[in-house]
N, CA, C and O of each residue as an XYZ file, in Angstrom:
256
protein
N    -174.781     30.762   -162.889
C    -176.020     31.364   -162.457
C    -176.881     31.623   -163.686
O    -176.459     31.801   -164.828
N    -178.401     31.616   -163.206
C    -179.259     32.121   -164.762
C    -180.057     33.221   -164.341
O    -180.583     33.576   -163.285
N    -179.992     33.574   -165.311
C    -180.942     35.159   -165.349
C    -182.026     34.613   -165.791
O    -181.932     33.444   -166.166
N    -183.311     35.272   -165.872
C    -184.541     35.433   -166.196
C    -185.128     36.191   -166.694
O    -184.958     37.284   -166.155
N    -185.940     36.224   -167.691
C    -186.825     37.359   -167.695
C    -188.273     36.968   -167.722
O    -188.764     35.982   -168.271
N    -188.963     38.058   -166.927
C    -189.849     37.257   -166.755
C    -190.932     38.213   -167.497
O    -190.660     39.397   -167.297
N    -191.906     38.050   -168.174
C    -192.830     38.767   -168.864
C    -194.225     38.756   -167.963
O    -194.626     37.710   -167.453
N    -194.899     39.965   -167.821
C    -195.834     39.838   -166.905
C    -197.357     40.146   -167.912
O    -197.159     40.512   -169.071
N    -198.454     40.028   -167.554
C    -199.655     40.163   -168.202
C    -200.289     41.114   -168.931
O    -201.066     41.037   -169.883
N    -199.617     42.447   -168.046
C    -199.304     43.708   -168.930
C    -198.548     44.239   -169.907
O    -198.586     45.310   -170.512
N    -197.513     42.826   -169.969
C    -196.415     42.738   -171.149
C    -194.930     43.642   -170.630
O    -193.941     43.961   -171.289
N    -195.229     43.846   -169.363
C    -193.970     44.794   -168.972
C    -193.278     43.435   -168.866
O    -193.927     42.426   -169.138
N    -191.650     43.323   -168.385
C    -190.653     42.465   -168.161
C    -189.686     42.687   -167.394
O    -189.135     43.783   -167.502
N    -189.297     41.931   -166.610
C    -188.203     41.928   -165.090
C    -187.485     40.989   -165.625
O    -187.901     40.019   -166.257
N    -186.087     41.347   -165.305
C    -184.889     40.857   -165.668
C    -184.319     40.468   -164.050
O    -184.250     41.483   -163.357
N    -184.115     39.844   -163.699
C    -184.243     38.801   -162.077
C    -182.650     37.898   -162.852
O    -182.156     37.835   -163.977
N    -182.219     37.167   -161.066
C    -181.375     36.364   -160.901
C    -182.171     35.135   -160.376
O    -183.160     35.234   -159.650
N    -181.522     33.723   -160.911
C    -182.322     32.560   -160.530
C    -182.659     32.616   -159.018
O    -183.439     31.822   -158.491
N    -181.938     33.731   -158.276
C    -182.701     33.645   -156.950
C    -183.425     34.505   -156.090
O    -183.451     34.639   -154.867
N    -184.313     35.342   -157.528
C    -185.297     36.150   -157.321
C    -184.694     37.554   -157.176
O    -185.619     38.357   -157.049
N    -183.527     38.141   -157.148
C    -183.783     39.230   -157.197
C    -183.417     39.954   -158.512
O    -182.730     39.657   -159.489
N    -184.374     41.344   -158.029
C    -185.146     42.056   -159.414
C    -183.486     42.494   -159.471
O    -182.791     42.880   -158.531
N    -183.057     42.278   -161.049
C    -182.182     43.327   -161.431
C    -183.014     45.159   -162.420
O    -182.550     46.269   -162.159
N    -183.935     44.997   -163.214
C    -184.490     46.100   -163.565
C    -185.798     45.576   -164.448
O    -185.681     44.543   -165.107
N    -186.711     46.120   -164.443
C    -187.866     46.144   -165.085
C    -188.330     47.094   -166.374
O    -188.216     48.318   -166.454
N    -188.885     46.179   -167.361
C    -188.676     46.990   -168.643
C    -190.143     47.210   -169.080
O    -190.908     46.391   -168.571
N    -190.732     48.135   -169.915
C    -191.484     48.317   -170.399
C    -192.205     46.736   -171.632
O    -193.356     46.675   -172.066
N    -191.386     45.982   -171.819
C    -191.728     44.912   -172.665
C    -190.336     43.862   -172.668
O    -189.199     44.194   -172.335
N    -190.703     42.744   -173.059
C    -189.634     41.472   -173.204
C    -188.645     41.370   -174.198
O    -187.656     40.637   -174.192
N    -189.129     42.445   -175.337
C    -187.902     42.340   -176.104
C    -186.947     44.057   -175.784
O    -185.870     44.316   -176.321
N    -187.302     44.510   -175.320
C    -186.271     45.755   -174.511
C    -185.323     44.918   -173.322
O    -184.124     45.063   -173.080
N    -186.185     44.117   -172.769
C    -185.341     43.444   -171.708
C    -184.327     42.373   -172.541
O    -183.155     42.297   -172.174
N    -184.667     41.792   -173.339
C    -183.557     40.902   -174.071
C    -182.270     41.568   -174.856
O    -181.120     41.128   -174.873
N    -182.734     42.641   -175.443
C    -182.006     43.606   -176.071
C    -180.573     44.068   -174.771
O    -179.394     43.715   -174.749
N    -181.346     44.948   -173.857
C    -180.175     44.961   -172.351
C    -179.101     43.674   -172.346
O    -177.898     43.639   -172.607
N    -180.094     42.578   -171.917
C    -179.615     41.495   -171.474
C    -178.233     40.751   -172.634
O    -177.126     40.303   -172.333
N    -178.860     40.874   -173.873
C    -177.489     40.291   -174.538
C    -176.519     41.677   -175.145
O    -175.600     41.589   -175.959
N    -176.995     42.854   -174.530
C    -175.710     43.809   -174.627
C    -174.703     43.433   -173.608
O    -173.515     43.719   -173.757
N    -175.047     42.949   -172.824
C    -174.632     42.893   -171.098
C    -173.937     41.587   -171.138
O    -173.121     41.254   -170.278
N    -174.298     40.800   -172.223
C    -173.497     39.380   -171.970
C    -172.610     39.482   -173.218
O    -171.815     38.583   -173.490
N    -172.776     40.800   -174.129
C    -171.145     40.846   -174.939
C    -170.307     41.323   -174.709
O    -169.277     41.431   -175.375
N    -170.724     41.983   -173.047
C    -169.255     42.546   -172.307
C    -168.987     41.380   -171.297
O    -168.242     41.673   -170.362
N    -169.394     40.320   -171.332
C    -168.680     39.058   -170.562
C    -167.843     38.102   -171.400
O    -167.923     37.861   -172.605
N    -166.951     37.571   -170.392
C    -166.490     36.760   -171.219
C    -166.278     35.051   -171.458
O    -165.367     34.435   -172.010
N    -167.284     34.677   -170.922
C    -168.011     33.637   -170.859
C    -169.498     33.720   -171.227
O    -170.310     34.641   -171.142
N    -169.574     32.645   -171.600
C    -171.143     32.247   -171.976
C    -172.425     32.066   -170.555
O    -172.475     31.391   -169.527
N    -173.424     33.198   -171.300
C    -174.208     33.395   -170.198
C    -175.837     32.541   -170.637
O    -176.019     32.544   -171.855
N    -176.858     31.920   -169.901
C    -177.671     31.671   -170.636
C    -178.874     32.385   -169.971
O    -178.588     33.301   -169.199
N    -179.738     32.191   -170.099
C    -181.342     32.552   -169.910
C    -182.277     32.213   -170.102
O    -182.491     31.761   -171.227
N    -183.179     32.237   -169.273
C    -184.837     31.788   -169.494
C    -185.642     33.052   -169.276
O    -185.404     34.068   -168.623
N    -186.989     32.559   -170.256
C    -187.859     33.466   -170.623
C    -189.021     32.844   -169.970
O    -189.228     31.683   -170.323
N    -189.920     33.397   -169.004
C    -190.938     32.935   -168.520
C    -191.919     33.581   -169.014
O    -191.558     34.757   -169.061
N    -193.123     33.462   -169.472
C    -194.103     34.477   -169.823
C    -195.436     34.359   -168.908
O    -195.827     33.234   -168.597
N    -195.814     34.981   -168.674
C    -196.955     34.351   -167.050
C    -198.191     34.022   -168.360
O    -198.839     33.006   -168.610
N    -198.151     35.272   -168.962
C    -199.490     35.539   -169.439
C    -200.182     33.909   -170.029
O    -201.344     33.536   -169.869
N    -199.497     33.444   -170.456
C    -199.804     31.750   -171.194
C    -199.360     30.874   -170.544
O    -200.021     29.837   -170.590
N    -198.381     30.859   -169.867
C    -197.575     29.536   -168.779
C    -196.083     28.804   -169.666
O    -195.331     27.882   -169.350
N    -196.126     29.698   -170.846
C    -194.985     29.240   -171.428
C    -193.922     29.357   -171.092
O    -193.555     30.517   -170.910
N    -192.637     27.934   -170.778
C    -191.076     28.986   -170.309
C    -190.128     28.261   -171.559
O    -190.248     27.209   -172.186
N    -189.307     29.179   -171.580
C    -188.538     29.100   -172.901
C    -186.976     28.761   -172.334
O    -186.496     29.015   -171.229
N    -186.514     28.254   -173.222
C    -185.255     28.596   -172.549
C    -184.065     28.849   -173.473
O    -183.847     27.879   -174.199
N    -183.092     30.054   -173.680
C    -182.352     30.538   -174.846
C    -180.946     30.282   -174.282
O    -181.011     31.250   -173.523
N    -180.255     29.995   -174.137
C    -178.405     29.709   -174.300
C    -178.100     30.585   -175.201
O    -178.508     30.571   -176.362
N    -177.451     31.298   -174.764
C    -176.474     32.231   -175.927
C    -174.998     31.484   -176.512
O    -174.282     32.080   -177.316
């Protein structure tokens, strides 16, 4: 499965599952990344992620 984060125009950020639902919403994209790879050094497999940013149309995509 992939997580997301998605950055919105106001610069806040939602941390979502590839099938839309909201796991929590952050004040900015790098608070949400920060969570997100605390959360994947208590797994024990490799997790990856995409970064959507609305504001420009850019999507990124990071593999841990």
């Amino acid at each position: 499965m992939n997580f997301y984060i998605k950055e919105w125009p106001n610069k806040m950020a939602t941390l979502m599952t590839d099938d839309g639902v909201v796991l929590w919403t952050f004040s900015n994209a790098e608070e949400a990344r920060i969570v997100w790879r605390d959360w994947c050094k208590l797994q024990e497999n490799s997790v990856s992620y995409k970064i959507n940013n609305l504001g420009n149309n850019q999507l990124v995509h990071d593999a841990m």
